[in-house]
C-alpha positions as a printed NumPy array, in Angstrom:
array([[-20.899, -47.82 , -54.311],
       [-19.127, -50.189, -52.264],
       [-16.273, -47.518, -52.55 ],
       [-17.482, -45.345, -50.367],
       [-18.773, -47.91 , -47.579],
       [-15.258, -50.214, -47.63 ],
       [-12.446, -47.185, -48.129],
       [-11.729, -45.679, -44.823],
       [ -8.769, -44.268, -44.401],
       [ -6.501, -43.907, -41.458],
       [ -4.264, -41.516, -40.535],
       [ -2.211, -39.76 , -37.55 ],
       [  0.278, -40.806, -35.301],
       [  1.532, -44.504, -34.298],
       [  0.25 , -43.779, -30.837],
       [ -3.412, -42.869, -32.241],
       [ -3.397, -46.296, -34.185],
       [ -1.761, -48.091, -31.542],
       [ -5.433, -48.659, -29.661],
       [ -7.465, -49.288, -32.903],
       [ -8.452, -53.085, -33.315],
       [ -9.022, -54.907, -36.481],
       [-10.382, -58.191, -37.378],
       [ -8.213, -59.029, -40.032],
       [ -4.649, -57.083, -41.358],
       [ -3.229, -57.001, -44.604],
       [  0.044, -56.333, -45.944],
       [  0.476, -54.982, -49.111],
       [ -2.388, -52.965, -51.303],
       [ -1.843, -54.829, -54.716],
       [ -4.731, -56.039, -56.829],
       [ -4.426, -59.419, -54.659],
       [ -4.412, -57.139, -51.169],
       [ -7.293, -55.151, -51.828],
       [ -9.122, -57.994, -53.333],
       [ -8.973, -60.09 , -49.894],
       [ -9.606, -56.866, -47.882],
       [-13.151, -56.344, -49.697],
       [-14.228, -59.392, -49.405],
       [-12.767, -59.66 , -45.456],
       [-14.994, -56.441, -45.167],
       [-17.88 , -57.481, -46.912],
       [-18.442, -60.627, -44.73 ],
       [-18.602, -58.532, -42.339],
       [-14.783, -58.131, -40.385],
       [-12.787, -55.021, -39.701],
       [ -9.835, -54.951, -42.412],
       [ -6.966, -52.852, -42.42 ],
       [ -4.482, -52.752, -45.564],
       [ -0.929, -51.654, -45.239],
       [  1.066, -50.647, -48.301],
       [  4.596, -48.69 , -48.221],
       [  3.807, -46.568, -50.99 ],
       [  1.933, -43.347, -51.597],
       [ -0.665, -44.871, -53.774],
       [ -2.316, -48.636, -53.464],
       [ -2.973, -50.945, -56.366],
       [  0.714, -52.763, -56.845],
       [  1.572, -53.8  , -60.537],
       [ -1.858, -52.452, -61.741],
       [ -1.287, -48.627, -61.325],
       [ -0.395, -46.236, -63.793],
       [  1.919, -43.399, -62.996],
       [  3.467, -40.344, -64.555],
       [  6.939, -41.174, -64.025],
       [  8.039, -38.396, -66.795],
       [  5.949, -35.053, -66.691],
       [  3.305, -35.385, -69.406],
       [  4.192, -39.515, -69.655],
       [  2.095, -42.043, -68.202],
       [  3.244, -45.732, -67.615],
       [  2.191, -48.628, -66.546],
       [  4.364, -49.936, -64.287],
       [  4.459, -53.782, -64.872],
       [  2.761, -54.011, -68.55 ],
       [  5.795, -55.689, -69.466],
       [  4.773, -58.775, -67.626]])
């Protein structure tokens, strides 16, 4: 539930972003990232998360990085 009222996504052009405001910016959508962002959000502030790669969740994600392989990318920790 509180998916679908926290995840907004942004997208376009540095010029379209350029006049959006937020209360509070992240950087970086690990576990830790995404944890401060939904609590930033649920008190209430505007929260924007930044993360360089095409999918968010840092050390926790699990990707095919063979076809028909999936890994977890830091279970050896």
């Amino acid at each position: 539930m509180w998916r679908r009222r926290f995840s907004t996504t942004v997208s376009g052009t540095a010029a379209a972003l350029k006049d959006k405001k937020w209360d509070a910016l992240i950087i970086g959508g690990g576990h830790n990232g995404l944890t401060a962002a939904a609590y930033l959000a649920r008190g209430g502030l505007s929260v924007a998360v930044l993360e360089r790669r095409h999918i968010i969740g840092g050390a926790a994600v699990t990707e095919e990085l063979i076809p028909g392989f999936k890994f977890s990318r830091c279970s050896y920790l």
